[in-house]
C-alpha positions in Angstrom: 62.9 41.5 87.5 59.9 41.7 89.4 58.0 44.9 90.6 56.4 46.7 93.9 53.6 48.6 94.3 52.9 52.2 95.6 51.5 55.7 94.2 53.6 59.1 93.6 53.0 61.9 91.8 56.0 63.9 91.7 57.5 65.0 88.6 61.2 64.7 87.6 63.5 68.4 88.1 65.2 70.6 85.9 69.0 69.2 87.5 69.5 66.9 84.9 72.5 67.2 82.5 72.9 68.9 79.6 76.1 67.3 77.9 76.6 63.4 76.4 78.4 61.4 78.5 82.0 60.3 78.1 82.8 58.5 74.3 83.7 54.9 75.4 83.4 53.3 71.6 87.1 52.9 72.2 87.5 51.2 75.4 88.8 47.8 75.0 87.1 46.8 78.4 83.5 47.6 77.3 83.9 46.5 73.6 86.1 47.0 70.8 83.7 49.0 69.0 84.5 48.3 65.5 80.8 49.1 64.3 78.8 51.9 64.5 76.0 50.8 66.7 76.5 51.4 70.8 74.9 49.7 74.0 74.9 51.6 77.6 72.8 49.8 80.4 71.1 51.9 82.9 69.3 51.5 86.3 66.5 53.7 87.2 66.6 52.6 90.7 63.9 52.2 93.2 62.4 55.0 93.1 62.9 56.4 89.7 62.8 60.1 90.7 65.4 60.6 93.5 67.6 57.4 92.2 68.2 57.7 88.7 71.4 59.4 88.3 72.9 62.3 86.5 75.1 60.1 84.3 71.9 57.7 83.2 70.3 60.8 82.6 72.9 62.0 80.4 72.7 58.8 78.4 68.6 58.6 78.5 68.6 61.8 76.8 71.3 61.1 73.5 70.3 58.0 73.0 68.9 57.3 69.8 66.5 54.2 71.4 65.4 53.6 75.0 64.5 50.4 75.5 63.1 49.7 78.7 62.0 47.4 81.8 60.4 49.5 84.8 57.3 48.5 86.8 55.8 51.3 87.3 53.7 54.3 85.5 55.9 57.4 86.9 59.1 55.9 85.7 57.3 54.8 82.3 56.3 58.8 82.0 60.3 60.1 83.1 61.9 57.8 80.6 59.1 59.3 78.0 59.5 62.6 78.7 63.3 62.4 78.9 63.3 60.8 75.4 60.4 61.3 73.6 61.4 59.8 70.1 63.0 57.1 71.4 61.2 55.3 74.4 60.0 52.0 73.6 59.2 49.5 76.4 60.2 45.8 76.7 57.7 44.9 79.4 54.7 44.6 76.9 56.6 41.0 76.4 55.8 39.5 79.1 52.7 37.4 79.3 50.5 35.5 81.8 52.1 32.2 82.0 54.6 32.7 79.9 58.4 31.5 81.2 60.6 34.4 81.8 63.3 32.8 80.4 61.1 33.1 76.8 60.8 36.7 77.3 63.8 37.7 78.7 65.2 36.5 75.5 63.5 38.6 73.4 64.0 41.4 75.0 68.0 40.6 73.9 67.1 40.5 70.5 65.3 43.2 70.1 68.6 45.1 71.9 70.7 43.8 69.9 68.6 43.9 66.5 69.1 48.4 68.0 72.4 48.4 68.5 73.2 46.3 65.1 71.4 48.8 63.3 74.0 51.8 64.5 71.9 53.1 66.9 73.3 54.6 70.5 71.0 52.2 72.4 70.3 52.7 75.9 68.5 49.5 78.1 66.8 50.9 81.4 66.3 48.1 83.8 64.5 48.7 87.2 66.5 48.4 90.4 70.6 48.0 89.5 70.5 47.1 86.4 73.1 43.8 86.8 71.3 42.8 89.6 68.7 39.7 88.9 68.9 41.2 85.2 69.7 38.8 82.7 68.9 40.6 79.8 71.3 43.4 80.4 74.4 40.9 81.1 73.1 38.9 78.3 73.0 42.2 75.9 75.9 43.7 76.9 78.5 39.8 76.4 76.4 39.6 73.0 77.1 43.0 71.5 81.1 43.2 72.5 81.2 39.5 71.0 79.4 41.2 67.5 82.1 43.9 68.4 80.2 46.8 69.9 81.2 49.2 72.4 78.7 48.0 75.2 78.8 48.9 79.2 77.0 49.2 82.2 76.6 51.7 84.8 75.9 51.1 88.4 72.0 51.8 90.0 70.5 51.0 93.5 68.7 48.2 94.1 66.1 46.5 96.4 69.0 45.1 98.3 70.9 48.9 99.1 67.0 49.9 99.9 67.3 47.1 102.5 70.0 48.0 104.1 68.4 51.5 104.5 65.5 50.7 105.6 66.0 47.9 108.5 69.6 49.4 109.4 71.8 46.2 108.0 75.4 47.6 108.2 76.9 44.2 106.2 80.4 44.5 107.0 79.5 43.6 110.7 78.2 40.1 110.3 78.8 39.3 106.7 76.2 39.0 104.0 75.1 36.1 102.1 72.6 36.8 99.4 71.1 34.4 97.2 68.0 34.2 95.0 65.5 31.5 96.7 64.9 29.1 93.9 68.4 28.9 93.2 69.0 28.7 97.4 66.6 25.7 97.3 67.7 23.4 94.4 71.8 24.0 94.5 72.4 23.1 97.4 73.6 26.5 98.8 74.9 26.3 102.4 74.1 29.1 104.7 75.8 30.7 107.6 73.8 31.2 110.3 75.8 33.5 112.0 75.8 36.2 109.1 72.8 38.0 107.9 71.3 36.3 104.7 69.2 38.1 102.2 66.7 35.6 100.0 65.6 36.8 96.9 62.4 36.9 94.9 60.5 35.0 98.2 57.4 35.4 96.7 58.0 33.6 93.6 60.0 30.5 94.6 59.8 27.5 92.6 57.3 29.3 89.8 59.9 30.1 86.8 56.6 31.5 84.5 54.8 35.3 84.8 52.4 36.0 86.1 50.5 39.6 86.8 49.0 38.5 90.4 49.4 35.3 92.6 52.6 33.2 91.8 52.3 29.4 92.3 53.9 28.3 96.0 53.5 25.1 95.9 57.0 24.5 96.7 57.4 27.4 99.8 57.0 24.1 102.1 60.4 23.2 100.7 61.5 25.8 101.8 60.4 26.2 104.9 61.7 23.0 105.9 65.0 24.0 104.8 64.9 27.0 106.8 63.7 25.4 109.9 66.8 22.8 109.6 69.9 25.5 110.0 67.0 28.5 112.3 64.9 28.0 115.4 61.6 27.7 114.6 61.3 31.0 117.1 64.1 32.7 115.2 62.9 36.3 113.9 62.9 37.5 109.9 61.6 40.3 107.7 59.4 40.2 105.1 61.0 43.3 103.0 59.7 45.2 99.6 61.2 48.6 99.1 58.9 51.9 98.5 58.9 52.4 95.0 57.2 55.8 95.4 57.9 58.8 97.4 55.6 59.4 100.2 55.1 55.8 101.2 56.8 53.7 103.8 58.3 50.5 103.1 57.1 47.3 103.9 58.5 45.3 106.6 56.8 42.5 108.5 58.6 40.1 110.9 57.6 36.8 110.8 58.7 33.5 111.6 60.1 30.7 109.0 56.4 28.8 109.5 54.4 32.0 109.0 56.1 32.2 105.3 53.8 29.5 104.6 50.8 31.8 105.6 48.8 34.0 103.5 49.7 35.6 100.0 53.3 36.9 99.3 54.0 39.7 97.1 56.2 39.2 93.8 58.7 42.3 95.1 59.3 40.7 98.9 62.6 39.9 99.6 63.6 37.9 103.0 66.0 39.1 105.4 67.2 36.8 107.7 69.4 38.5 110.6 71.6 36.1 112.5 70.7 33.7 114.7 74.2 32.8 116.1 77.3 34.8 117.6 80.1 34.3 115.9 83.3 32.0 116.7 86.6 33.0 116.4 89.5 31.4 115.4 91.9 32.2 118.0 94.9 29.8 116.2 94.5 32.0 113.4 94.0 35.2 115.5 97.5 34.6 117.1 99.2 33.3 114.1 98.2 36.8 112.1 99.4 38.7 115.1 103.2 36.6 115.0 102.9 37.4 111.6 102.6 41.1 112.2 104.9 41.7 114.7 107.3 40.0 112.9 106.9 41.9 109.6 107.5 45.4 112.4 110.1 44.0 113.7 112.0 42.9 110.8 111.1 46.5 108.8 113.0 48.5 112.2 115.8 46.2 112.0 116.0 47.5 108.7 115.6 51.0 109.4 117.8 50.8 112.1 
């Protein structure tokens, strides 16, 4: 849950809808909702105005409390103006040098203390709101547990901004994604000849918030780790979507040793393209082919 930077000034349309979203108290998926109290989890996307969606709108706007996480003023003002009475932010709990972990758990309490009080309670997250949220998955296991209705809908995240932006298509090469402390201490194992996306770059190793300047003291770690499966030549991307419309994003290709140079912003993410063609199995390739003729084959003997 961290934040980019950039300026806009447009204001949110008159396209939004009108009528509540679909009653799901009753679903047993999302909840059995034996009590009263409710709990929908919303992204507001990148780019509040343009990625929000009709259906978080719709739930925005009938929601008796809006409780939420965004990291920027024109997305504070939307979710104002779209729900005047009920807009209360959860970022005022962070704090310099606090650990995440600390606030991240108040931020479920205070949900749930909404929702336990029969309220229709809406959490807006920045981004996709299951995506490097653990509030919202947090929330939303809690409340069914306490037996509330409680679900999440989908948003667009840094990663589908990504994708966009440096023209990833991640069904040609494969896609591993992983967030870059967790990369670095378990022992994940990367494929060199897929792309891989790392996570949170700019805050490796530091666990604690901060408004400006994360601690790095451990990006050598990771840049030796790097430089063990990559050529020290191989190209990435330093990547942080634009949160604002207007303004570009930013993308800077870089080597793995030039991670280790200058400051990093708290929003980049790394994109690592491959570095290796891919090897095929050809004992596999012909044994799926014998298995398909044979299924043909034994289908118009059939017909026949």
């Amino acid at each position: 849950m961290t934040y980019g930077n950039g300026e806009h000034t447009d204001r949110p349309g008159d396209d939004h809808p009108t009528t509540a979203p679909e009653n799901t108290t009753t679903n047993g998926a999302r909840g059995n909702g034996h009590h009263k109290g409710s709990l929908v989890v919303v992204g507001t996307g990148i780019r509040t105005v343009g990625h929000l969606t009709m259906e978080a709108v719709a739930w925005i706007k009938q929601a008796d409390k809006v409780l939420y996480v965004v990291g920027d003023p024109v997305a504070e003002a939307m979710l104002k103006d779209l729900n005047p009475a009920g807009a209360e932010s959860l970022t005022v709990m962070y704090a310099e040098g606090k650990e995440r972990l600390e606030t991240y758990n108040q931020m479920i309490e205070r949900t749930l203390e909404c929702v336990r009080a029969g309220m229709v309670t809406c959490m807006a997250c920045y981004g996709h709101p299951g995506v490097f949220v653990y509030p919202s998955h947090e929330s939303i296991r809690r409340a069914r547990a306490e037996g509330y209705s409680a679900r999440m809908l989908p948003g667009i995240s840094s990663e589908d901004c990504l994708f966009a932006d440096l023209g990833v298509d991640p069904g040609i090469s494969g896609c591993q994604s992983y967030e870059a402390t967790d990369f670095l201490l378990n022992g994940r194992v990367i494929d060199p000849s897929s792309s891989v996306v790392l996570w949170q770059i700019g805050v490796v190793g530091d666990a604690t918030f901060k408004a400006s300047g994360y601690d790095l003291s451990a990006m050598p770690l990771l840049i030796e780790r790097l430089l063990a499966i990559y050529p020290a030549t191989h190209p990435m991307y330093l990547y942080e979507a634009a949160i604002f419309h207007g303004c570009e994003p930013t993308i800077r290709p870089i080597t793995v040793a030039e991670l280790g140079q200058g400051p990093l912003s708290a929003g980049y993410t790394l994109y690592i393209p491959p570095a290796y063609a891919t090897r095929s199995d050809m004992t596999t390739y012909y044994r799926m082919n014998a298995m398909i003729a044979a299924t043909k084959a034994t289908s118009g003997a059939a017909i026949g």
